[in-house]
C-alpha positions as CSV (number, residue, x, y, z in Angstrom):
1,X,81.6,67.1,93.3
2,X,79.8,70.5,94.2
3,X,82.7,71.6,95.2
4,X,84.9,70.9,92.4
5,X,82.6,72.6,89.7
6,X,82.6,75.8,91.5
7,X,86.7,75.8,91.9
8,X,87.2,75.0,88.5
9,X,84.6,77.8,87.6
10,X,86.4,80.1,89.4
11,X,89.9,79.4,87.8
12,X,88.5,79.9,84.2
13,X,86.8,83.2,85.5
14,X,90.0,84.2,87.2
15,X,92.0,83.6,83.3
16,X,89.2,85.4,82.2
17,X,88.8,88.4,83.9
18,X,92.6,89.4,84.9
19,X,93.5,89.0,81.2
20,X,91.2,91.6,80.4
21,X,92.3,93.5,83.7
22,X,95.7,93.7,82.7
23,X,94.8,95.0,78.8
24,X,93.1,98.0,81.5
25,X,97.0,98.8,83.1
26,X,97.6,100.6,79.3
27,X,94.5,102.9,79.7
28,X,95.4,104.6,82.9
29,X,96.4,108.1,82.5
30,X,98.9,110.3,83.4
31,X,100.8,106.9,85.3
32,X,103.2,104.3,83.4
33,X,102.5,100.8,85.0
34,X,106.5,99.0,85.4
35,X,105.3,95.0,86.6
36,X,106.9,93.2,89.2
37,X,110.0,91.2,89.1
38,X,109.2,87.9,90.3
39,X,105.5,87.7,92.2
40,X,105.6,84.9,95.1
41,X,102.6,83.0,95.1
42,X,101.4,81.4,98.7
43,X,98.0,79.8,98.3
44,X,96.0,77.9,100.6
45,X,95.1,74.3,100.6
46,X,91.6,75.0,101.2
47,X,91.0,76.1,97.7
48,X,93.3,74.3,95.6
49,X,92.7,74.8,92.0
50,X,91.3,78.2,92.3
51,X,92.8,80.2,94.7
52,X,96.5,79.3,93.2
53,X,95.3,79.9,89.9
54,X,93.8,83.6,90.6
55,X,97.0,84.5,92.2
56,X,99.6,83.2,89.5
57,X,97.4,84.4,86.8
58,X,96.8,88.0,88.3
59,X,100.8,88.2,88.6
60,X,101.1,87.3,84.8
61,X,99.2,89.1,83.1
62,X,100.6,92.2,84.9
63,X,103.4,90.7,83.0
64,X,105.6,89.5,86.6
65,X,107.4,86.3,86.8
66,X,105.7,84.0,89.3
67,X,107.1,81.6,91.4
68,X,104.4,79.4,93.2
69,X,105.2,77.7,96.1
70,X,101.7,75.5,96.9
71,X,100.5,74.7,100.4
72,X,101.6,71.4,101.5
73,X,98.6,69.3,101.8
74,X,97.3,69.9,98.0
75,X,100.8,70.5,95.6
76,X,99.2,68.1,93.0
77,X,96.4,70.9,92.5
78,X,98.9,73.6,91.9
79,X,101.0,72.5,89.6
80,X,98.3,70.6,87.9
81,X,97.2,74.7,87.1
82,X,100.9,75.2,86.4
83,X,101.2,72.2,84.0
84,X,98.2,73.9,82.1
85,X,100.1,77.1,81.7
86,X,102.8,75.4,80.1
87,X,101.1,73.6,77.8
88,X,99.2,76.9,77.0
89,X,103.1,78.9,76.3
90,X,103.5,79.8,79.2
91,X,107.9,79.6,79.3
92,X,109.1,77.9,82.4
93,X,111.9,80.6,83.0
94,X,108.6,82.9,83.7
95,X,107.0,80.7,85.9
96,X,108.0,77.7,88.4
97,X,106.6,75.8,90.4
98,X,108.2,75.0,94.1
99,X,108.2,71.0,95.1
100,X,108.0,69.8,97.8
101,X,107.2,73.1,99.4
102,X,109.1,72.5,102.8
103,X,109.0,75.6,105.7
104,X,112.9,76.2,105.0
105,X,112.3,76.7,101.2
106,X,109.6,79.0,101.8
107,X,111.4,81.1,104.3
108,X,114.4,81.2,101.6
109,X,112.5,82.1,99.1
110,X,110.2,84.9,101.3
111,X,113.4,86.4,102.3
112,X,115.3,86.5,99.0
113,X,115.3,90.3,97.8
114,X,114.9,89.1,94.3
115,X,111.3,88.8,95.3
116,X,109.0,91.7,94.7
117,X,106.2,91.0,96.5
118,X,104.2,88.1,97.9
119,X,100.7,86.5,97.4
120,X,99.3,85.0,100.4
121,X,95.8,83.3,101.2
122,X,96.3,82.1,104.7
123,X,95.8,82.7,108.7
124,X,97.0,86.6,110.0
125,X,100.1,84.4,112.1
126,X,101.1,83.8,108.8
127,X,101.6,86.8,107.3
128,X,102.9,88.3,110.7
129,X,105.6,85.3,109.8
130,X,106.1,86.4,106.8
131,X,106.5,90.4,107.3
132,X,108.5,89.2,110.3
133,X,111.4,87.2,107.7
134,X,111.9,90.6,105.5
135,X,111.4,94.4,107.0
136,X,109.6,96.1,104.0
137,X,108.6,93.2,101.9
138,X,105.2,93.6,100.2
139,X,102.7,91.5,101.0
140,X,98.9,91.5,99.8
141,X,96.8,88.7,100.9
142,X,93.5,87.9,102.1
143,X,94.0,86.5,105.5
144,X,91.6,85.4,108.2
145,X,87.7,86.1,109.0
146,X,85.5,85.7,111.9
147,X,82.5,86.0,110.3
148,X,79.0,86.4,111.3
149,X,75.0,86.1,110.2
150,X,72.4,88.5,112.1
151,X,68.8,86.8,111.9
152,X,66.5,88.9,113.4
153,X,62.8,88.5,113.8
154,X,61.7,90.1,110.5
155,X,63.6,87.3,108.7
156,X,62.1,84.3,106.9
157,X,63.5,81.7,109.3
158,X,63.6,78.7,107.1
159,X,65.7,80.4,104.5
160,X,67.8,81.9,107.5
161,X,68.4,77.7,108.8
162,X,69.4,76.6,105.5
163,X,71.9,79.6,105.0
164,X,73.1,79.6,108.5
165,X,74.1,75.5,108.2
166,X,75.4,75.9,104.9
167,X,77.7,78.5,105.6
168,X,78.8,77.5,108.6
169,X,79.4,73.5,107.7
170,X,80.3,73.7,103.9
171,X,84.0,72.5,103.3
172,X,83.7,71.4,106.9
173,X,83.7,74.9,107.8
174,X,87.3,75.0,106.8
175,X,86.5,78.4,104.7
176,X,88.0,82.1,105.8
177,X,84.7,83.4,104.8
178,X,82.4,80.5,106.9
179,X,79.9,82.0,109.3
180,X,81.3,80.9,112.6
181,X,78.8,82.9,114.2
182,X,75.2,83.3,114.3
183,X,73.6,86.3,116.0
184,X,69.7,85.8,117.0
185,X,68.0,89.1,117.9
186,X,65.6,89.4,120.1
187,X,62.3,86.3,119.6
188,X,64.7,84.7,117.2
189,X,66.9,83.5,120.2
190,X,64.5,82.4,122.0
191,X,62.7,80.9,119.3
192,X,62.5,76.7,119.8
193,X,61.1,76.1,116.8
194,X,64.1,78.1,115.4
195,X,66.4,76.1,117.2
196,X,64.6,72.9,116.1
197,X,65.2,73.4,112.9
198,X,69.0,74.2,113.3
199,X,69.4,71.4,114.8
200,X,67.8,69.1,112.6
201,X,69.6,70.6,109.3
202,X,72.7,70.3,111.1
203,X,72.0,66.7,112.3
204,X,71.1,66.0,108.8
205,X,74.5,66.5,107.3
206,X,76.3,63.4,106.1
207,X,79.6,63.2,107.2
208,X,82.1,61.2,105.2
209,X,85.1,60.7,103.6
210,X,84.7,61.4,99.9
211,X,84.5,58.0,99.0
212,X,81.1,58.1,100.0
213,X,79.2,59.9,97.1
214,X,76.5,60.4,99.5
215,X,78.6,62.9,102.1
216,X,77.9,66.6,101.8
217,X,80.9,67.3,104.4
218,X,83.7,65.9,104.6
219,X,86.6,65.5,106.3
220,X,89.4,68.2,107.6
221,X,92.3,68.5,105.8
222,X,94.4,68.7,108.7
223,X,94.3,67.5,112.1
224,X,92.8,70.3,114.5
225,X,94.8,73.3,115.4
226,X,94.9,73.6,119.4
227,X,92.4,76.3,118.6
228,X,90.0,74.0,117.0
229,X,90.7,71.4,119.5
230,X,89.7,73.8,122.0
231,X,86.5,74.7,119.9
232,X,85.4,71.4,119.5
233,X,85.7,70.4,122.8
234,X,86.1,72.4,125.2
235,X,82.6,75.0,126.5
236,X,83.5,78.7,128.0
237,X,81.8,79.8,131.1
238,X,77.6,79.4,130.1
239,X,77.8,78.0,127.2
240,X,76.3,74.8,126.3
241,X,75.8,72.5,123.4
242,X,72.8,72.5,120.8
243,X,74.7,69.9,119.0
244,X,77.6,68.0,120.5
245,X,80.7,67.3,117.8
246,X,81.5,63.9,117.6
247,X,84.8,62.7,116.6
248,X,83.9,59.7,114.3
249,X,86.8,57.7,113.1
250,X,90.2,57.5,114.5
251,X,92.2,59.6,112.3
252,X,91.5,62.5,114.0
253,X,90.2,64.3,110.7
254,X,86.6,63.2,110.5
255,X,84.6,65.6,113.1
256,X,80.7,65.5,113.2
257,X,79.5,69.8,113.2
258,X,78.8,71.3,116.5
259,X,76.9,74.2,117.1
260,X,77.4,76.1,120.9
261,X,75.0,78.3,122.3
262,X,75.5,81.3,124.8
263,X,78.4,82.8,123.5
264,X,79.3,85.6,125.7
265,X,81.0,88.7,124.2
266,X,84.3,89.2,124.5
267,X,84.7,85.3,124.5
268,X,87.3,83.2,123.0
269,X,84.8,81.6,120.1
270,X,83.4,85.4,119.8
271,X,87.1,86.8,119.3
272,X,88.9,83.1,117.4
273,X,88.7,82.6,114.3
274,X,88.9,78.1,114.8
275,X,88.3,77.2,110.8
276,X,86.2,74.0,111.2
277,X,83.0,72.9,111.7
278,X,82.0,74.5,114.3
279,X,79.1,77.2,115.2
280,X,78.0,79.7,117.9
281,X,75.0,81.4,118.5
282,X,74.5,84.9,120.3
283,X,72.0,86.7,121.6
284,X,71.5,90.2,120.7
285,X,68.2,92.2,122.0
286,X,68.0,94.8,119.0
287,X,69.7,95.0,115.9
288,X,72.3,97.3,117.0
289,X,73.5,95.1,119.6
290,X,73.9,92.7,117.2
291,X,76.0,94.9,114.7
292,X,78.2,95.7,118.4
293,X,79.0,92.1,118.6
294,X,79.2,91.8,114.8
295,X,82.4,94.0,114.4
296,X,84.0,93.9,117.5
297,X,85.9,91.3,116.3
298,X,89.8,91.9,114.9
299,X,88.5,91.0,111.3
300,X,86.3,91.8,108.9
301,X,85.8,89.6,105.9
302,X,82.4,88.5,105.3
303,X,79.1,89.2,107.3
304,X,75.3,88.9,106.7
305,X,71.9,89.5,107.8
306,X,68.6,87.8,107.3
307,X,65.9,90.2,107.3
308,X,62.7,90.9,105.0
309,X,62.5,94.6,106.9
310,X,64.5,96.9,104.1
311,X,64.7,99.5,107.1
312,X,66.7,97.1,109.4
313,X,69.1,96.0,105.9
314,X,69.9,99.6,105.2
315,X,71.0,100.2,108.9
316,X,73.2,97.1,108.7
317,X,74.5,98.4,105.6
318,X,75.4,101.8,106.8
319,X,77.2,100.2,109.9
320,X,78.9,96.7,109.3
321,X,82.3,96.6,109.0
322,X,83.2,93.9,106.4
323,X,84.6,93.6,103.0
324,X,81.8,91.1,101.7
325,X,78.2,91.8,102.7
326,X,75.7,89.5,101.7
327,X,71.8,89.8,102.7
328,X,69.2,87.4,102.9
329,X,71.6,84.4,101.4
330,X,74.9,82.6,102.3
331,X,77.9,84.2,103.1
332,X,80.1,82.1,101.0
333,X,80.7,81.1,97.4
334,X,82.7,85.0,95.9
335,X,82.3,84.7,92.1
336,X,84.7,86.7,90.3
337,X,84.1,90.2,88.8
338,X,80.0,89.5,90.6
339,X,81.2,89.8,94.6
340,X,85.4,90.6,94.5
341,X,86.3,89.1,97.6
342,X,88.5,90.7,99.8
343,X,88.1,92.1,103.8
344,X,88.9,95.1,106.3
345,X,90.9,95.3,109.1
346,X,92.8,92.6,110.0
347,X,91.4,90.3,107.1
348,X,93.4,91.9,105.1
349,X,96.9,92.7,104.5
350,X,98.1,95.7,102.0
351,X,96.1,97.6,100.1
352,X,92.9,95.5,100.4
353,X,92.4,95.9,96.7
354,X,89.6,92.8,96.4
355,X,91.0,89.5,94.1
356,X,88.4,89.4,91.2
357,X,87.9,93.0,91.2
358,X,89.1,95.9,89.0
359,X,92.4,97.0,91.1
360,X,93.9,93.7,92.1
361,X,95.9,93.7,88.8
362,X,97.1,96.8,89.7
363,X,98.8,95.8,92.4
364,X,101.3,93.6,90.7
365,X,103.5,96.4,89.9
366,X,104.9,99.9,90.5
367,X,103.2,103.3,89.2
368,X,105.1,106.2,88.2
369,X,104.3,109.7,87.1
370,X,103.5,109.9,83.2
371,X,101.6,113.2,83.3
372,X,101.7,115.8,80.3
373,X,100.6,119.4,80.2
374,X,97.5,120.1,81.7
375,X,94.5,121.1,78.8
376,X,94.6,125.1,77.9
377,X,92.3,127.0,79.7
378,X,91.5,124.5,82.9
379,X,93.8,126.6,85.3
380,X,93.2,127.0,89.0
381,X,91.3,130.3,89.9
382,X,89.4,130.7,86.5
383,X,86.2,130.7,88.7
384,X,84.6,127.8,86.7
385,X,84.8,125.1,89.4
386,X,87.7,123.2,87.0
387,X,88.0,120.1,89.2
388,X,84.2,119.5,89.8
389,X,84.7,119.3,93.8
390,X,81.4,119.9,95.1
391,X,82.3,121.9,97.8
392,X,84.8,123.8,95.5
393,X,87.2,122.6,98.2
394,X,90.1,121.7,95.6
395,X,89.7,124.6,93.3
396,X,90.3,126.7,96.7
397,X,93.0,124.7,97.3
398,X,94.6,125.1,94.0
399,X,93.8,129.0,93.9
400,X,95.6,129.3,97.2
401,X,98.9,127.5,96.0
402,X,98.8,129.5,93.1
403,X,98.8,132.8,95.3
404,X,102.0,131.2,97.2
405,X,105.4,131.0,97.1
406,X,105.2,127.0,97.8
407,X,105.0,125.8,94.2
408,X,106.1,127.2,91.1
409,X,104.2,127.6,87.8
410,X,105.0,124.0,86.3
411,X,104.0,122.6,89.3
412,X,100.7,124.0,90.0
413,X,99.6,123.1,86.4
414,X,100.4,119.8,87.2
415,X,98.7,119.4,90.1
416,X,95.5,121.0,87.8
417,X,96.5,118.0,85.8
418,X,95.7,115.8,88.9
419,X,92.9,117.6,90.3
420,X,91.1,116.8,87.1
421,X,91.7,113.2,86.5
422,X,90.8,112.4,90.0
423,X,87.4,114.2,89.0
424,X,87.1,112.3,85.8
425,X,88.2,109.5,87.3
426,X,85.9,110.2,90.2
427,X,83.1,110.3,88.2
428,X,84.1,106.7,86.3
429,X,85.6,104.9,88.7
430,X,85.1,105.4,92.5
431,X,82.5,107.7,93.0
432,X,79.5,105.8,92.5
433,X,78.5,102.2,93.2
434,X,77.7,100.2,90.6
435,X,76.1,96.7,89.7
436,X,77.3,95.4,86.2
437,X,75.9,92.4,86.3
438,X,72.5,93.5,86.2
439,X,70.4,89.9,86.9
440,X,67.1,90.7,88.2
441,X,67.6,88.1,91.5
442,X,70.3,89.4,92.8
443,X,71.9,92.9,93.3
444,X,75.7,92.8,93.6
445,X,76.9,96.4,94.5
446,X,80.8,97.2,94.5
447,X,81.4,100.3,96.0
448,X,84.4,102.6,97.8
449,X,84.0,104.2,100.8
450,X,86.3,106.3,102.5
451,X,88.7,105.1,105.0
452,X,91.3,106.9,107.6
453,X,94.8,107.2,106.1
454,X,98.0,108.6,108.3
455,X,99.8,111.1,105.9
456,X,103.5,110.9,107.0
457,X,105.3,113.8,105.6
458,X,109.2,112.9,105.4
459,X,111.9,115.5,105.6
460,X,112.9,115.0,102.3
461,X,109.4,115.4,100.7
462,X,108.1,118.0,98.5
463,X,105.4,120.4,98.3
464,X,103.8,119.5,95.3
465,X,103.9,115.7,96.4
466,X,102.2,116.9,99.4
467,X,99.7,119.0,98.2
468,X,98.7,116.1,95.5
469,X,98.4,113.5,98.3
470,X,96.5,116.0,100.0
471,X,93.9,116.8,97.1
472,X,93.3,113.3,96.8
473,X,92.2,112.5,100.5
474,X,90.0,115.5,99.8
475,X,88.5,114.2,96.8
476,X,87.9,111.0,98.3
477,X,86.6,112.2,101.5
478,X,88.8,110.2,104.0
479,X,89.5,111.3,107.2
480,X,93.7,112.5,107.1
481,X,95.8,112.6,109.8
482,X,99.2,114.5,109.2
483,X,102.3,113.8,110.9
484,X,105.4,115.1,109.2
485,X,109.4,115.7,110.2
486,X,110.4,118.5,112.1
487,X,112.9,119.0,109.2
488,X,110.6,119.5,106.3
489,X,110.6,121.8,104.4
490,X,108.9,125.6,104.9
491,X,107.2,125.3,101.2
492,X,106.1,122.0,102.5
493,X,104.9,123.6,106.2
494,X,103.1,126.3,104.0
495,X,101.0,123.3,101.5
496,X,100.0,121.8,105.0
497,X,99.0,125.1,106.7
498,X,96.9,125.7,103.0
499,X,95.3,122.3,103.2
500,X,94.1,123.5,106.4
501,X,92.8,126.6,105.8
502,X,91.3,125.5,102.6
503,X,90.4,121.7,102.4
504,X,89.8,121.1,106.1
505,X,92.9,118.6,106.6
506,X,93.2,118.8,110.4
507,X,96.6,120.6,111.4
508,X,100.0,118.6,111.2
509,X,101.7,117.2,114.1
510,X,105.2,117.6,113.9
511,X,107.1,113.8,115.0
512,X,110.3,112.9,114.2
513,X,110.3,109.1,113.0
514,X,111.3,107.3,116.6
515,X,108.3,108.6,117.7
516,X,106.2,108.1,114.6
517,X,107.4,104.4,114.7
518,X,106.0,104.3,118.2
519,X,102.9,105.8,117.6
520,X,102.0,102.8,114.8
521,X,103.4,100.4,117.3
522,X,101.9,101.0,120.2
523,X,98.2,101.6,117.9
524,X,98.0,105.1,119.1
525,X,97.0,106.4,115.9
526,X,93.1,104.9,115.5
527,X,91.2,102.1,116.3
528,X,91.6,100.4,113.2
529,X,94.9,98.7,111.3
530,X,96.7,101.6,110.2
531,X,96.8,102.7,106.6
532,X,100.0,105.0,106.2
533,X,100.6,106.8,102.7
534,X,104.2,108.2,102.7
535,X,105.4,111.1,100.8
536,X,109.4,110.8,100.6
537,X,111.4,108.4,102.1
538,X,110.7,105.5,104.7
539,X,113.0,104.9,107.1
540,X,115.1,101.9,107.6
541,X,114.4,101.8,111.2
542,X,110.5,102.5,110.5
543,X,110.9,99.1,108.3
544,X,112.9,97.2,110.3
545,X,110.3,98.0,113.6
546,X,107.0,97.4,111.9
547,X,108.7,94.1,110.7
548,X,105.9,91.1,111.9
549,X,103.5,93.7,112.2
550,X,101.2,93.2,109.1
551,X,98.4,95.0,109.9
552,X,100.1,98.1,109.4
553,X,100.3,98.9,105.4
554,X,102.8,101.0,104.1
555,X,102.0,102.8,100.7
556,X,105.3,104.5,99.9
557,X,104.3,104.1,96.0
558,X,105.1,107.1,93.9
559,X,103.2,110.2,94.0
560,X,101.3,110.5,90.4
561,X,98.8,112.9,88.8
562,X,96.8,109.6,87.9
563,X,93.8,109.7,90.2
564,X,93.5,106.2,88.7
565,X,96.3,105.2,90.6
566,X,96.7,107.8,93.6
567,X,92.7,107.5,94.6
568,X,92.6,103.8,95.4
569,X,95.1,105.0,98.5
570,X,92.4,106.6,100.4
571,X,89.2,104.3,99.4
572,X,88.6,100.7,101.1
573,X,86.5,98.5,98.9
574,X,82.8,97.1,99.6
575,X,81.0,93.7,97.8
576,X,77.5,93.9,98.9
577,X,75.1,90.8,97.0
578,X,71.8,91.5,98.1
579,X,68.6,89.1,97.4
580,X,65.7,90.7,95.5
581,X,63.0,87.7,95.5
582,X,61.3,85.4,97.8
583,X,60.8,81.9,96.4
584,X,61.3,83.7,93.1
585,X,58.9,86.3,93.7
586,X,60.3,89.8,93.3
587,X,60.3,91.8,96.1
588,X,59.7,95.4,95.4
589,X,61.3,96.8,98.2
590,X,64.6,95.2,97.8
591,X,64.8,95.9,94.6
592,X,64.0,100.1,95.4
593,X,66.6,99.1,97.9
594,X,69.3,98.3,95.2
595,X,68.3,101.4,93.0
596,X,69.2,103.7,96.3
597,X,72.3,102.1,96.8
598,X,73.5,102.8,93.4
599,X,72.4,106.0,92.8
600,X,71.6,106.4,89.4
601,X,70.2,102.5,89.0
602,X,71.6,99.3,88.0
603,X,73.9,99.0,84.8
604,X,73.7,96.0,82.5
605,X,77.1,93.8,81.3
């Protein structure tokens, strides 16, 4: 039942929020928003009701059709969504519904190129599958997590236990966000009254079918994965069990939780993401240690720490590497609009733009330039700082370009045009982290931060393209790397050679696109997924290569003067939900805490 009320929860704030979302598409400057086609929607079985409705109602009310082919072990939940969106006026020529959703139909319908773009919620295989069927086919989906809570010994430990066990063992652990590992630093791992208490709130649980009214986890859906097998049965070299899993009926489905201790790094339960009930604990001697073994996992989803020290939760925050950071609680339970849910690296796949947050409706579409004459009086060069760049970067950019024979008049008042909405927009929008919720308990903090972007300069791009992508990255601080066609053109080589002189951009490297394609291949260009933003065209081969490689994202979107729409390129998003009492007791520091984080202090809905 617990469960339940929060997934039907979520699907009413999901109708909410995205309606509202996509009356926001007709406010964005200088950009005309042109929906999708047909959206496909791929949701998981392991939130049935709200997951498929976020998805088909994000695609909606960005005015797409939707067709919504439902996981196979809960159909009756989807359509039950779709059934309500019929009766509501939906028309059925806008929206169907796929039954029975068999592994041919889905392929068919993946593959069709009347499809836009899919929507998936599942494991990273599956959208390597996916990208695999269809070179260039759009994908954005939340995928999978291997997720992580630091205790060290500043934290209160009870509070730690109960979050810990409840993260790791709600649903049966059968969540993408579950914390699959715990990380005790220092006294906390050696600790036995610590582990006493683990093992007694885990030995606790009642596990049952649903029938029982009594059970507080149930079964799986599924019968184990061979990577869940393995994890519920099988110990790596020195590890042993705090609590053995049990299987307890004979289906197969109904698994006792197990927690392992001793995970080594490097490891296949430090590296696997197994989705099930399942824990391990590490040992970390300091707090940096434990962030090491924190993100040097492939994903990053969701992550927390328990710690009353606001020294050691501002290092964490500076350092962790997840999309969904969460202190001094659980690591599950995203509500919409309060903690948009969505990870980095390889949890991820496209943009990363976080569902329940203000961009995802944005992506169910294509942006174009709308961009009229720049305000009289703003030009570049006028020595009043026009685009508010506080290093006066931009406006030395733009002074530069004017001096130049690489853009002509019209096009260097249009790129004044987009200098200044990405300030304004800046200023609104990304540039400072906010908390609209404003409860006193809880802080929850969406933020952007910058994030590494290859520019790939195509021979048929032009320099006032370039120079706008360029402006942006500088704008939004993210480190560029350049690599454009031998064959572009000299305006194009002069805009780069500018952007060095003037904004910093590190100097192109010229690649034609064999070896460009091998370069994001072979995962020579950073240590992260790449993030590619293309100016001009993609090649067919490029598409065709990266094909079943999902982790690389290819934004090939149309260059605008909306900073609205061109910013969110070189920005990765951030949910932090940060605890500000003990035992309802305000805690001072925390709350000081929150303040820093958001610079100029907590708004109020």
């Amino acid at each position: 039942m617990a469960q339940s009320d929060t997934e039907i929860s979520e699907a009413v704030d999901f109708a909410r929020y995205y309606a509202h979302s996509a009356e926001d598409l007709d406010r964005v400057r200088h950009a005309r928003f042109t929906p999708d086609k047909v959206v496909l929607v791929t949701p998981p079985w392991n939130f049935p009701l709200a997951i498929p409705a976020g998805g088909t109602f994000a695609a909606l009310a960005a005015g797409a059709g939707v067709i919504h082919k439902p996981s196979k072990p809960s159909p009756h939940c989807s359509m039950a969504v779709l059934e309500a969106l019929w009766d509501a006026g939906v028309p059925r020529d806008l929206l169907r519904g796929v039954y029975p959703a068999e592994r041919a139909t889905g392929r068919t319908l993946v593959s069709h190129p009347g499809i836009s773009r899919v929507i998936l919620t599942g494991s990273s295989d599956t959208a390597a599958m996916f990208s695999s069927w269809r070179p260039g086919l759009r994908i954005n989906g939340e995928t999978s997590g291997k997720n992580a809570i630091i205790v060290t010994p500043s934290a209160d430990r009870d509070l730690a236990v109960a979050d810990l066990v409840s993260s790791a063992f709600g649903h049966a652990g059968q969540k993408c966000s579950a914390a699959s590992l715990g990380i005790l630093v220092g006294s906390v791992a050696d600790s036995e009254r610590f582990l006493r208490q683990l093992v007694d709130a885990t030995s606790s649980l009642t596990v049952d079918w649903p029938t029982n009214l009594r059970a507080t986890t149930g079964p799986l859906t599924e019968l184990p994965s061979d990577k869940l097998t393995r994890a519920l049965t099988t110990l790596e070299d020195g590890e042993e069990w705090l609590v053995t899993p049990r299987q307890l009926d004979g289906t197969g489905r109904l698994w006792s939780p197990g927690i392992r201790t001793n995970v080594q790094p490097g490891s296949f339960f430090h590296l696997t993401e197994v989705f099930g009930p399942v824990l391990g604990l590490m040992r970390a001697e300091t707090l940096e240690d434990a962030l090491d073994l924190q993100n040097a996992t492939e994903f990053g989803l969701t992550g927390g720490i328990h710690s009353l020290d606001v020294a050691e939760v501002r290092r964490w925050l500076d350092k962790v590497r997840v999309g969904n950071a969460y202190v001094n609680r659980g690591i599950t339970g995203a509500i919409v609009r309060r903690q948009p849910f969505g990870g980095w690296k390889k949890s991820s796949v496209g943009l990363g733009s976080k569902a329940g947050g203000p961009n995802y409706v944005m992506l169910m579409g294509t942006w174009s330039d709308d961009a009229g004459a720049p305000d009289p009086g703003t030009g570049p060069g006028d020595g009043t700082g026009v685009t508010g760049d506080a290093s006066g970067a931009v406006d030395a950019f733009l002074t530069a370009l004017g001096r130049s024979a690489s853009v002509d008049d019209a096009d260097l008042a249009w790129l004044t045009t987009a200098a200044l909405d990405d300030r304004d927009t800046w200023n609104t929008e990304f540039g400072t982290p906010r908390d609209v919720t404003g409860l006193h308990s809880e802080a929850n903090i969406f933020r952007y931060l910058p994030t590494e972007v290859v520019l790939r300069v195509s021979a048929d791009a032009t320099a006032v393209e370039v120079a706008r992508t360029l402006a942006a990255a500088r704008r939004a601080a993210a480190p560029v790397q350049v690599l454009a066609d031998p064959a572009v053109d000299p305006r194009v080589t002069e805009v780069l050679a500018t952007a060095t002189d003037t904004l910093g951009t590190p100097p192109a490297r010229t690649v034609d696109d064999a070896t460009f394609t091998s370069l994001l291949l072979f995962d020579a260009l950073g240590d992260e997924p790449a993030r590619v933003r293309f100016v001009g065209r993609v090649a067919h081969t490029t598409l065709e290569e990266l094909a079943g490689r999902p982790d690389v994202t290819v934004l090939d979107d149309a260059v605008t003067a909306s900073g609205r729409v061109e910013l969110r390129y070189w920005l990765k998003e951030q949910s932090l939900a940060v605890t500000l009492h003990r035992f309802g007791n305000p805690s001072p520091d925390f709350h000081a805490l929150a303040e820093e984080l958001t610079g100029q202090g907590r708004l109020r809905s």
